[in-house]
PDB file with SEQRES, HELIX, SHEET and CRYST1 records, atoms N, CA, C and O in Angstrom:
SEQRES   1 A   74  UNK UNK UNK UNK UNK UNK UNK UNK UNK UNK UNK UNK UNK          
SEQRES   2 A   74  UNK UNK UNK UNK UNK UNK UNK UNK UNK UNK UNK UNK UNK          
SEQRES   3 A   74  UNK UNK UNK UNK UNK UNK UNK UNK UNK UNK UNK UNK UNK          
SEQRES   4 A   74  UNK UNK UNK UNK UNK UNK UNK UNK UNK UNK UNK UNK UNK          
SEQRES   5 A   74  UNK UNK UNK UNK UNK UNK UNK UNK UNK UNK UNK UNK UNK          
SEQRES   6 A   74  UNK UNK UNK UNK UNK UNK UNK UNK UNK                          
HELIX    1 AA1 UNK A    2  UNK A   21  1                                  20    
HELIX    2 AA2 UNK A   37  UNK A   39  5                                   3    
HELIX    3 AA3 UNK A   42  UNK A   56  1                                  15    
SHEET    1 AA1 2 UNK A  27  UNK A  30  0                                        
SHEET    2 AA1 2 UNK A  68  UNK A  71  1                                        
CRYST1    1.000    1.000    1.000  90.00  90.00  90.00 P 1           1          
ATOM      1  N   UNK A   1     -25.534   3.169  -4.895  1.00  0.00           N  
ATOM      2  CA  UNK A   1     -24.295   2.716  -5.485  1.00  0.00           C  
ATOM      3  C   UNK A   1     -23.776   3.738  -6.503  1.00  0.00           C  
ATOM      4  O   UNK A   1     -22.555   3.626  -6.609  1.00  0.00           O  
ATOM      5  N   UNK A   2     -24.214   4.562  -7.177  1.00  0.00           N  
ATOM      6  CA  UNK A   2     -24.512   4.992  -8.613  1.00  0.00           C  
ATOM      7  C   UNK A   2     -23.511   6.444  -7.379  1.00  0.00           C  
ATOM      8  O   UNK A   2     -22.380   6.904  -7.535  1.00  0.00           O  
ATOM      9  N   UNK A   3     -24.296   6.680  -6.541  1.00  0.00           N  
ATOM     10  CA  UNK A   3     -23.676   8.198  -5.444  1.00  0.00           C  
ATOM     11  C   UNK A   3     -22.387   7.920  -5.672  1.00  0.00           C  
ATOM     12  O   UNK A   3     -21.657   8.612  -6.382  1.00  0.00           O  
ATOM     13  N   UNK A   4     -21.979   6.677  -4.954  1.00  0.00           N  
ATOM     14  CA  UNK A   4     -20.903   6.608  -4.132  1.00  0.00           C  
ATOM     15  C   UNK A   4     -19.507   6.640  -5.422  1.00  0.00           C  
ATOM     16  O   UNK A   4     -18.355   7.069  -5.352  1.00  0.00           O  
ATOM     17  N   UNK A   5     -20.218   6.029  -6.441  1.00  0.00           N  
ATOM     18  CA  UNK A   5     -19.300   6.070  -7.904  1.00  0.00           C  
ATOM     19  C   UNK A   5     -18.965   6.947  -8.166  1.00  0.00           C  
ATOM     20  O   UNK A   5     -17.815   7.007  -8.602  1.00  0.00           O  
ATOM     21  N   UNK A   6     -19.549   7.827  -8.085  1.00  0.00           N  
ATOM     22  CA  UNK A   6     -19.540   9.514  -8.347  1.00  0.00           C  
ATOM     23  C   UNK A   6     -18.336  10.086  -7.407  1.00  0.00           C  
ATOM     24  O   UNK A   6     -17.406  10.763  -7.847  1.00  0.00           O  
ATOM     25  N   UNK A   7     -18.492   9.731  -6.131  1.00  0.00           N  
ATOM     26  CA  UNK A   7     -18.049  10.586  -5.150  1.00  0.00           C  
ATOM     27  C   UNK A   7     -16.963  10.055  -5.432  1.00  0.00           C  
ATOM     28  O   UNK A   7     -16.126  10.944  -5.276  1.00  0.00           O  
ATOM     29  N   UNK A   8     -16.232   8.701  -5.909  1.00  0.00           N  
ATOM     30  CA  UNK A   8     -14.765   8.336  -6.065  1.00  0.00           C  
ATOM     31  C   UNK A   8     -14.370   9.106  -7.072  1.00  0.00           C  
ATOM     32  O   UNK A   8     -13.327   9.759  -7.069  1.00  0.00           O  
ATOM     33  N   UNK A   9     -15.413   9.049  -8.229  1.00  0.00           N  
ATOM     34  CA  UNK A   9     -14.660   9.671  -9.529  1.00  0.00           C  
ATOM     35  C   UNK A   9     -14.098  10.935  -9.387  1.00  0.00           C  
ATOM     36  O   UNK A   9     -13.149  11.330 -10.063  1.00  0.00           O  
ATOM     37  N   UNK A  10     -14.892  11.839  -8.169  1.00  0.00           N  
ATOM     38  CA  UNK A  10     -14.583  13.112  -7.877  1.00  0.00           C  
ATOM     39  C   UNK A  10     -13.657  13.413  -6.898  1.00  0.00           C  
ATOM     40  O   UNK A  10     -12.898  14.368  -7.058  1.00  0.00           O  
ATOM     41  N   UNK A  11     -13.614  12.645  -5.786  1.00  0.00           N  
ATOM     42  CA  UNK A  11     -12.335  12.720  -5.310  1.00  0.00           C  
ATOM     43  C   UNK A  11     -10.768  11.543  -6.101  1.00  0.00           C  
ATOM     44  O   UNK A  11      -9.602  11.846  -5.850  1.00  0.00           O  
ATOM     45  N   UNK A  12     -10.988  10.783  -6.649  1.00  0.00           N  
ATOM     46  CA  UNK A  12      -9.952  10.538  -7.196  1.00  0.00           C  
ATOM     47  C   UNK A  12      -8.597  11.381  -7.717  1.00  0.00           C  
ATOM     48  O   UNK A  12      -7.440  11.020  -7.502  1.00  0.00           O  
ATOM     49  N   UNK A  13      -8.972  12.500  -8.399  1.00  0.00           N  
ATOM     50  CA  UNK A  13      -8.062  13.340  -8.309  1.00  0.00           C  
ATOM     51  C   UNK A  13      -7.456  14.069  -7.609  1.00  0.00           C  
ATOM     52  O   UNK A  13      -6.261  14.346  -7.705  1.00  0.00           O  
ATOM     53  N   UNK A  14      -8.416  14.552  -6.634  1.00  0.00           N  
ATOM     54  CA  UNK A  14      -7.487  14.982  -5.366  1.00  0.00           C  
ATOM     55  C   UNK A  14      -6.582  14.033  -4.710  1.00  0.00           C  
ATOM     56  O   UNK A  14      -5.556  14.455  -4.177  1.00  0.00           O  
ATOM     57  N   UNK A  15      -6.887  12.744  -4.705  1.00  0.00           N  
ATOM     58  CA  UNK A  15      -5.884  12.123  -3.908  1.00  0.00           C  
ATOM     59  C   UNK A  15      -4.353  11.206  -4.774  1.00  0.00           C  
ATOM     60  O   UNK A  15      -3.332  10.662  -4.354  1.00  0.00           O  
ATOM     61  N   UNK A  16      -4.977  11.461  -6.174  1.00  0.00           N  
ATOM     62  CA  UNK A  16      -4.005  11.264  -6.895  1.00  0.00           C  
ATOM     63  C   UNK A  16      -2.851  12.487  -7.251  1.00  0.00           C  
ATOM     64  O   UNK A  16      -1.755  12.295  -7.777  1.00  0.00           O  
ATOM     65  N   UNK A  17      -3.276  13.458  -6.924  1.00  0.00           N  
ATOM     66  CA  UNK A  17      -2.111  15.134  -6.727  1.00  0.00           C  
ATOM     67  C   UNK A  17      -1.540  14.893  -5.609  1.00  0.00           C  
ATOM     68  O   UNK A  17      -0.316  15.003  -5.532  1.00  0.00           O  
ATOM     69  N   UNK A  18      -2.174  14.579  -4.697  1.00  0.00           N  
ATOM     70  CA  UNK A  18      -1.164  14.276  -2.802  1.00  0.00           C  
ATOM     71  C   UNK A  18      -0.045  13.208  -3.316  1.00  0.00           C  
ATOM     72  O   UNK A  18       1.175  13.372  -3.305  1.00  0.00           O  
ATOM     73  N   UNK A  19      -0.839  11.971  -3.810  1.00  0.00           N  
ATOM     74  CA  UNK A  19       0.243  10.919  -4.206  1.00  0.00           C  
ATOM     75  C   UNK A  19       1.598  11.420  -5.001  1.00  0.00           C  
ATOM     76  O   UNK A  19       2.733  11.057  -4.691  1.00  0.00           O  
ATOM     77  N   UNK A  20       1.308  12.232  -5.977  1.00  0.00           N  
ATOM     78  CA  UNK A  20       2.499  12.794  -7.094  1.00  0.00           C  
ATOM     79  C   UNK A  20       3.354  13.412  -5.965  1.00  0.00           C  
ATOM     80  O   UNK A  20       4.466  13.033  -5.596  1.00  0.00           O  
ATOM     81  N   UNK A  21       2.802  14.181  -5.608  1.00  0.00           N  
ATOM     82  CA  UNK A  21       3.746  15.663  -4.334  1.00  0.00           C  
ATOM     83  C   UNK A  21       4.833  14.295  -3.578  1.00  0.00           C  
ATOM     84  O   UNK A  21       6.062  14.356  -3.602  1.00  0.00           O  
ATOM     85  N   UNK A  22       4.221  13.400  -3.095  1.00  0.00           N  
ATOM     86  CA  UNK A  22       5.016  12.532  -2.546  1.00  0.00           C  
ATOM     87  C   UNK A  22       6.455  11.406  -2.807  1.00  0.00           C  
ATOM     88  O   UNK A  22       6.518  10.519  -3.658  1.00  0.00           O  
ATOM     89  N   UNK A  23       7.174  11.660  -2.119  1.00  0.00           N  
ATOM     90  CA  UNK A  23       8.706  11.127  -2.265  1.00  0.00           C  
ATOM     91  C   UNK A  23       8.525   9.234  -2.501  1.00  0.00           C  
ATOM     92  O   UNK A  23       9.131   8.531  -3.310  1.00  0.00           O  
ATOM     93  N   UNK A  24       7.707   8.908  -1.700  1.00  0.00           N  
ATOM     94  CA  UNK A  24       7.394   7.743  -1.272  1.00  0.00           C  
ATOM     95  C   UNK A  24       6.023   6.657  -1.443  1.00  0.00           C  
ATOM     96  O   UNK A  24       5.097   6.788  -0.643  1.00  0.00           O  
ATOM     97  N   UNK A  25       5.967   5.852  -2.253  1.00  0.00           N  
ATOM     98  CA  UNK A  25       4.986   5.116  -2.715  1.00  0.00           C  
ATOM     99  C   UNK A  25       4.182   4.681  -1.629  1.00  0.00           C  
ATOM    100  O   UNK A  25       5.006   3.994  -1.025  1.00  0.00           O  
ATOM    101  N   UNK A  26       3.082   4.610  -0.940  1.00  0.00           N  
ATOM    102  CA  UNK A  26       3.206   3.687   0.148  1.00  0.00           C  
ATOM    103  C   UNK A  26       1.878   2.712   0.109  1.00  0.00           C  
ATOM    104  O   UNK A  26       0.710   3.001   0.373  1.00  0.00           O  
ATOM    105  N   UNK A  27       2.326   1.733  -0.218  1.00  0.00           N  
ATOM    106  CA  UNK A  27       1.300   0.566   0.197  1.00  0.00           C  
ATOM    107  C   UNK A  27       0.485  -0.125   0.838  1.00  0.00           C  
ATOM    108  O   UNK A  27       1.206  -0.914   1.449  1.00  0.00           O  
ATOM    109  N   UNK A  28      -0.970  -0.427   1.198  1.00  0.00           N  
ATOM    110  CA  UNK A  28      -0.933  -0.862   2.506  1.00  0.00           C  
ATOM    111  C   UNK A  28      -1.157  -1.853   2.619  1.00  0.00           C  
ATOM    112  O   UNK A  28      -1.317  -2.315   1.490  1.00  0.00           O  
ATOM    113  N   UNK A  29      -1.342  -2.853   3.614  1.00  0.00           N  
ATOM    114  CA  UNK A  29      -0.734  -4.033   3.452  1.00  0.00           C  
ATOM    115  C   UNK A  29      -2.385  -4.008   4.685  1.00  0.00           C  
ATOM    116  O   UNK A  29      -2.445  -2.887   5.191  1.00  0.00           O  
ATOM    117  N   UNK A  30      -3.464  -4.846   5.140  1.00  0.00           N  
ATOM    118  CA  UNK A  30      -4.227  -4.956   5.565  1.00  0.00           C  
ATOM    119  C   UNK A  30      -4.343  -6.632   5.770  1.00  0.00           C  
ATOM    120  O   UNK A  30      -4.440  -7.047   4.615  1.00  0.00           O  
ATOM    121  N   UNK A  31      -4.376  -7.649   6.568  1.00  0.00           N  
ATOM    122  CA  UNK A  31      -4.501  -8.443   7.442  1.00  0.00           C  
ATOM    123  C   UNK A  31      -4.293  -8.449   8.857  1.00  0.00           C  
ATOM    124  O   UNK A  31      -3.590  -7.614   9.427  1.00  0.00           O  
ATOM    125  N   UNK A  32      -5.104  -9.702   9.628  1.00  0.00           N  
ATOM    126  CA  UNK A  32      -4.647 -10.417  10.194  1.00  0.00           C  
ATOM    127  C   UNK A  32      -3.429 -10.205  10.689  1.00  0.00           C  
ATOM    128  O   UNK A  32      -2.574 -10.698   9.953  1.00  0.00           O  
ATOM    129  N   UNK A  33      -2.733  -9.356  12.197  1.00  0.00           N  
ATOM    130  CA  UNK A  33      -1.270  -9.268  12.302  1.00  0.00           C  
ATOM    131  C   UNK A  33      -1.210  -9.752  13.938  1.00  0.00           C  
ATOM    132  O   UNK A  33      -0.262  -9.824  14.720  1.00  0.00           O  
ATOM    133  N   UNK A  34      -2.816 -10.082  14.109  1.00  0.00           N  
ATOM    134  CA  UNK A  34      -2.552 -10.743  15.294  1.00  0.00           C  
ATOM    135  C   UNK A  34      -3.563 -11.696  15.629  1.00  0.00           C  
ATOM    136  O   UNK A  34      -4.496 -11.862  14.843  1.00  0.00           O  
ATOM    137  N   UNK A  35      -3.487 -12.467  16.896  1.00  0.00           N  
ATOM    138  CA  UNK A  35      -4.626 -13.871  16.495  1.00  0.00           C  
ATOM    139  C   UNK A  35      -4.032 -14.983  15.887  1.00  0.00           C  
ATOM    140  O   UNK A  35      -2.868 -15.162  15.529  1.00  0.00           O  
ATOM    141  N   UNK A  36      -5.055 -15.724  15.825  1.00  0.00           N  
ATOM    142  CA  UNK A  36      -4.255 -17.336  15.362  1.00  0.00           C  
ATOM    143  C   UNK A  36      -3.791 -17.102  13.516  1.00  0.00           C  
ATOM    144  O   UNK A  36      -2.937 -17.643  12.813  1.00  0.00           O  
ATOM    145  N   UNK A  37      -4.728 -16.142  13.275  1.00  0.00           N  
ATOM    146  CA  UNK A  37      -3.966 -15.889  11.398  1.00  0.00           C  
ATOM    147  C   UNK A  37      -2.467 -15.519  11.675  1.00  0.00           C  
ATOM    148  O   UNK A  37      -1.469 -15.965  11.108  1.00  0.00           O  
ATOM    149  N   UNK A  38      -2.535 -14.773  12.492  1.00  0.00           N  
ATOM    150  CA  UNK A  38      -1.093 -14.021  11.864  1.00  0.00           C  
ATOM    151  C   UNK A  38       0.131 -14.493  12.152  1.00  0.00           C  
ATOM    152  O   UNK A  38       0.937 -13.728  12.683  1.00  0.00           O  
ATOM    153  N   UNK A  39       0.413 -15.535  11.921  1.00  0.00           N  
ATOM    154  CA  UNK A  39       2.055 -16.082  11.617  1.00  0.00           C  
ATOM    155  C   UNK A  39       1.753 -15.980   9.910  1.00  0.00           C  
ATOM    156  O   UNK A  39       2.413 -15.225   9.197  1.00  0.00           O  
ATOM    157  N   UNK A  40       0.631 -16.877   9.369  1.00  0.00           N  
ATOM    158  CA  UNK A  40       0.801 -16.500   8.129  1.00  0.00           C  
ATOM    159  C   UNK A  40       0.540 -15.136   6.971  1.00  0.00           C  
ATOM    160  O   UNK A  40       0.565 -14.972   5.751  1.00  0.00           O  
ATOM    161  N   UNK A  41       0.229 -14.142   8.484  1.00  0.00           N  
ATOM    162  CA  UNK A  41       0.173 -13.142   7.563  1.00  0.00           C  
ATOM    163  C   UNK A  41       1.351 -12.131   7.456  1.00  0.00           C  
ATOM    164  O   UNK A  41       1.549 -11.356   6.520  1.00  0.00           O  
ATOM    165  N   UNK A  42       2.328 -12.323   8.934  1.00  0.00           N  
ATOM    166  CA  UNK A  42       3.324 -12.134   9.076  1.00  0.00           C  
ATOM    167  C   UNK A  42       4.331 -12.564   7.774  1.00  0.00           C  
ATOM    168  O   UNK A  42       5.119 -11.814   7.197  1.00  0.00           O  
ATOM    169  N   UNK A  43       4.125 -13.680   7.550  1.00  0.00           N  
ATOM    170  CA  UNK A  43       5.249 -14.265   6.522  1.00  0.00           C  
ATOM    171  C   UNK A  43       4.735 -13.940   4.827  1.00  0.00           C  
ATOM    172  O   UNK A  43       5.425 -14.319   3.882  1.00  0.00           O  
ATOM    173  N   UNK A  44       3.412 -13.178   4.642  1.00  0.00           N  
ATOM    174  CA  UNK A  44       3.303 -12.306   2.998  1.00  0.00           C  
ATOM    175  C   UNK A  44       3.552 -11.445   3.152  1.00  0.00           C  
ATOM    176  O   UNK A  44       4.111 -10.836   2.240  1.00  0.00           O  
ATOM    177  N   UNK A  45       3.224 -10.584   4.840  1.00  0.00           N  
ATOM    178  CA  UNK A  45       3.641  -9.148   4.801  1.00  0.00           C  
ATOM    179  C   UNK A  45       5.213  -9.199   4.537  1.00  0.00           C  
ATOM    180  O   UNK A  45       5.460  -8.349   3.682  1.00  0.00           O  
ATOM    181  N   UNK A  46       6.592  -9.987   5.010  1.00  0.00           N  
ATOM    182  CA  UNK A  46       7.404  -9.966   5.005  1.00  0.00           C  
ATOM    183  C   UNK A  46       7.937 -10.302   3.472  1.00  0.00           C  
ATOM    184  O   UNK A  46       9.023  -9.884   3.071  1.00  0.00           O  
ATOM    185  N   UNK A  47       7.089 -11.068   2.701  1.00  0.00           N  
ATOM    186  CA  UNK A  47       7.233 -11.188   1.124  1.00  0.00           C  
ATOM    187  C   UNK A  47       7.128 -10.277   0.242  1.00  0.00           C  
ATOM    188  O   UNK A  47       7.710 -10.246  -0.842  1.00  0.00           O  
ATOM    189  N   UNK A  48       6.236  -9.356   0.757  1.00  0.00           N  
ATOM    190  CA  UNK A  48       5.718  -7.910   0.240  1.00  0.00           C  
ATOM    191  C   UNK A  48       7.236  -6.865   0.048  1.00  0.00           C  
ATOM    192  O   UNK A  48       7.889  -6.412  -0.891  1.00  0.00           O  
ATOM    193  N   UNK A  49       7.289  -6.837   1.552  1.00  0.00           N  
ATOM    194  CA  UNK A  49       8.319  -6.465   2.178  1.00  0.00           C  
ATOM    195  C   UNK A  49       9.798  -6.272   1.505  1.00  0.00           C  
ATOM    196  O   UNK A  49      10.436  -5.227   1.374  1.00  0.00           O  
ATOM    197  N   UNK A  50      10.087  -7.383   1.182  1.00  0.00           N  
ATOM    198  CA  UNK A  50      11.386  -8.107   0.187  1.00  0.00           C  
ATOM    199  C   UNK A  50      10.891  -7.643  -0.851  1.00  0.00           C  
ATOM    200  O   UNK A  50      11.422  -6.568  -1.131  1.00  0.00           O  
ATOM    201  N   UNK A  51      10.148  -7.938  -1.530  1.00  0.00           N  
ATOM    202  CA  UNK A  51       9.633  -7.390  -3.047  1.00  0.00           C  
ATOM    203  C   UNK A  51       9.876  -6.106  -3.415  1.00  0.00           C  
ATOM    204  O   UNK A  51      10.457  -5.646  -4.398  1.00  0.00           O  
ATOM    205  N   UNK A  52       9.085  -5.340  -2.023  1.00  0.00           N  
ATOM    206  CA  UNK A  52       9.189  -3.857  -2.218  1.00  0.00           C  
ATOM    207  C   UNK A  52      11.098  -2.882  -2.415  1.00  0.00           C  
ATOM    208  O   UNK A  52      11.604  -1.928  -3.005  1.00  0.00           O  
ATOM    209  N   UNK A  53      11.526  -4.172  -1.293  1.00  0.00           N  
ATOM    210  CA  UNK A  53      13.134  -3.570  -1.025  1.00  0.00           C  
ATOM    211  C   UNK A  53      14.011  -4.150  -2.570  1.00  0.00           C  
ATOM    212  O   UNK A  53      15.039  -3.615  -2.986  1.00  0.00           O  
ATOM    213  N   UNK A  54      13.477  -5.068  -3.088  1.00  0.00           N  
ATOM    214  CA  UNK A  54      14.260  -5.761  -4.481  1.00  0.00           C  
ATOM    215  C   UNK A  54      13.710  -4.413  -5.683  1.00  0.00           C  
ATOM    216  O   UNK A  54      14.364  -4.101  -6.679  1.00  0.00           O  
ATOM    217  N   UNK A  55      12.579  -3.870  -5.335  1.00  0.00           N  
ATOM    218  CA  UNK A  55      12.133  -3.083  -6.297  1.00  0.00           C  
ATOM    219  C   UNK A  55      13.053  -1.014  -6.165  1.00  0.00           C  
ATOM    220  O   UNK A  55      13.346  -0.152  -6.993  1.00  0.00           O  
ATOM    221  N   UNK A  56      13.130  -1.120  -4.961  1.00  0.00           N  
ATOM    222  CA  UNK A  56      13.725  -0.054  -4.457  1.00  0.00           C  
ATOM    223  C   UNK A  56      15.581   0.284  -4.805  1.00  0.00           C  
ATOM    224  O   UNK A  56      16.330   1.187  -5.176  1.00  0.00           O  
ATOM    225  N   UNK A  57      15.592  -1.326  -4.321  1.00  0.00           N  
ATOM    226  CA  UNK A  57      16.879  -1.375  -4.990  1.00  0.00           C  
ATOM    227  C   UNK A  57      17.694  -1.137  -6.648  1.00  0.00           C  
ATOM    228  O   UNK A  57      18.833  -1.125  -7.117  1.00  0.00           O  
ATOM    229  N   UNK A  58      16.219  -0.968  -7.119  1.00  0.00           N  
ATOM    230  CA  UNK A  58      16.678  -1.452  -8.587  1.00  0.00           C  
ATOM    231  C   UNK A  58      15.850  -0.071  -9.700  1.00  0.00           C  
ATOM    232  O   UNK A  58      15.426  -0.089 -10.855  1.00  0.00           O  
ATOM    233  N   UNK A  59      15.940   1.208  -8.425  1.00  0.00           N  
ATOM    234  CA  UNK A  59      15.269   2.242  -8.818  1.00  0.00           C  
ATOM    235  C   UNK A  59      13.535   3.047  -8.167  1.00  0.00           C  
ATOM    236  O   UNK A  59      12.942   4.126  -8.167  1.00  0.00           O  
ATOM    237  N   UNK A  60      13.407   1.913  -7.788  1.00  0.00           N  
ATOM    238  CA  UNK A  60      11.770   2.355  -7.411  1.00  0.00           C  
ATOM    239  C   UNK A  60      10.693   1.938  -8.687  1.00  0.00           C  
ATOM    240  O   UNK A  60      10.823   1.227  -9.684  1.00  0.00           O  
ATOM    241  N   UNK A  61       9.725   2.638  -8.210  1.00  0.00           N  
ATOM    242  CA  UNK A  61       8.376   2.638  -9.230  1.00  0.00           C  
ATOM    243  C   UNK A  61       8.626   3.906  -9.707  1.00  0.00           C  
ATOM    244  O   UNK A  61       9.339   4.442  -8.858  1.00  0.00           O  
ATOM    245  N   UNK A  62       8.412   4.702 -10.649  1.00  0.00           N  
ATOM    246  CA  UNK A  62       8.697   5.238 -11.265  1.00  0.00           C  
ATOM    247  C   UNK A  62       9.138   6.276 -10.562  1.00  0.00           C  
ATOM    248  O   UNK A  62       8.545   7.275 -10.154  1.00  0.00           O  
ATOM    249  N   UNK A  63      10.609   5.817 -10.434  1.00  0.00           N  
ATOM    250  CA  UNK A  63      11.503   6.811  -9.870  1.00  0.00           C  
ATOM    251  C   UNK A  63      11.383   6.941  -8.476  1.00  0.00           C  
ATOM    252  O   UNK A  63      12.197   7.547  -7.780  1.00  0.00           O  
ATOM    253  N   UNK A  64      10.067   6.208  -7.940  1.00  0.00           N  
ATOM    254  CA  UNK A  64       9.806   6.446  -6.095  1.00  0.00           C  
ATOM    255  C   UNK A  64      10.030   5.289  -5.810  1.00  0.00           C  
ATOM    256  O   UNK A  64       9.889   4.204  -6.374  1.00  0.00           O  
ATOM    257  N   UNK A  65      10.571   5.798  -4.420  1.00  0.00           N  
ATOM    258  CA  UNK A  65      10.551   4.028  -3.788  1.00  0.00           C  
ATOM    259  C   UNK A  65       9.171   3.643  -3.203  1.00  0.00           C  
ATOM    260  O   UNK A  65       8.173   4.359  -3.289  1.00  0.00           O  
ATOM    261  N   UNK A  66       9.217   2.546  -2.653  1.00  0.00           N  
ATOM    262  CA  UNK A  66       8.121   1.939  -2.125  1.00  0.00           C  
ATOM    263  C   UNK A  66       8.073   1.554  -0.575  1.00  0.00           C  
ATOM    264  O   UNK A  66       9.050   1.638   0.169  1.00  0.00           O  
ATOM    265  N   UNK A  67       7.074   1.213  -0.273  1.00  0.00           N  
ATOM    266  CA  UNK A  67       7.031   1.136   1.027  1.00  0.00           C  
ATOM    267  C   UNK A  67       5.653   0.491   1.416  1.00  0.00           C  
ATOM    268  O   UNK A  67       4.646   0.878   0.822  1.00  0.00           O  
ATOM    269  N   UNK A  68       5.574  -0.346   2.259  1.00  0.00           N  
ATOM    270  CA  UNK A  68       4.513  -1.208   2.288  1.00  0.00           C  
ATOM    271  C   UNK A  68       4.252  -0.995   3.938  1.00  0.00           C  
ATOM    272  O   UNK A  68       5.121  -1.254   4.770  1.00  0.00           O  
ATOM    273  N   UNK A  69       2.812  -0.443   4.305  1.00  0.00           N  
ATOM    274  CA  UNK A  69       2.859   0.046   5.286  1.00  0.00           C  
ATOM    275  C   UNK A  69       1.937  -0.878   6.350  1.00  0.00           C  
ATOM    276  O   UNK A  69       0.749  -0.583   6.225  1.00  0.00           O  
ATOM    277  N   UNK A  70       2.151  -1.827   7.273  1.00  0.00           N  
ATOM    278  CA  UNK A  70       0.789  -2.696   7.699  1.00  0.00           C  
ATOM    279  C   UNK A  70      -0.118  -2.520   8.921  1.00  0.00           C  
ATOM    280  O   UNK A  70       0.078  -2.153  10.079  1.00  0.00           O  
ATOM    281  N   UNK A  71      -0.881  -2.808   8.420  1.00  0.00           N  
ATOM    282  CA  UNK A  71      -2.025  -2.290   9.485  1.00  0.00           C  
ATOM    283  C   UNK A  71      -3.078  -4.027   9.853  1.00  0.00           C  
ATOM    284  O   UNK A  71      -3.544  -4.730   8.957  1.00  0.00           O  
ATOM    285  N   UNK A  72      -3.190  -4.298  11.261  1.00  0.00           N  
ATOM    286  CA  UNK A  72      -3.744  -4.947  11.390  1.00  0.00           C  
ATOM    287  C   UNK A  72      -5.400  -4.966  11.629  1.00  0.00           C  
ATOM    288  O   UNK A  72      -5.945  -4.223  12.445  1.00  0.00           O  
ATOM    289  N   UNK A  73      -6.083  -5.883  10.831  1.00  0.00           N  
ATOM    290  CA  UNK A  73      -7.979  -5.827  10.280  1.00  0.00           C  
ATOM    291  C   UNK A  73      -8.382  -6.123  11.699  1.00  0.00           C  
ATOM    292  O   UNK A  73      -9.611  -6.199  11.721  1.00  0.00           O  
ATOM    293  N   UNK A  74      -7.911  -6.307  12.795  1.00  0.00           N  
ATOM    294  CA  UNK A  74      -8.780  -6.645  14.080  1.00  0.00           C  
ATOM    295  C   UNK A  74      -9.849  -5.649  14.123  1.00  0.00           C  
ATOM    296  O   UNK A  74     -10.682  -5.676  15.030  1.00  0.00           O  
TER     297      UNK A  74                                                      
END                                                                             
């Protein structure tokens, strides 16, 4: 456990410099998008969704927009 702590602390920064370089926030959004879950996962991803576009609209996250990207856990 103690490794693996390490290995985030050390790549953390590299992947926080890719993030800056980037125009675009992007979120990911991980459920259920198919199968008997996903009507209701359909309808947070789509809440997300709205959130992200009310936030975009009104400037972004600091200065970036957002974007919520989904990927289904099958």
């Amino acid at each position: 456990m103690r490794k693996l702590m390490m290995a985030v602390l050390i790549a953390l920064p590299m992947f926080g410099a890719t993030a800056i370089a980037q125009e675009t926030l992007k979120i990911a959004w991980i459920d259920p998008l198919s199968g008997g879950a996903a009507s209701n996962s359909e309808t947070a991803l789509k809440v997300f969704q709205f959130l992200a576009n009310e936030l975009n609209a009104k400037g972004g996250a600091l200065g970036k927009q957002v974007e919520i990207v989904p990927f289904d856990n099958k």
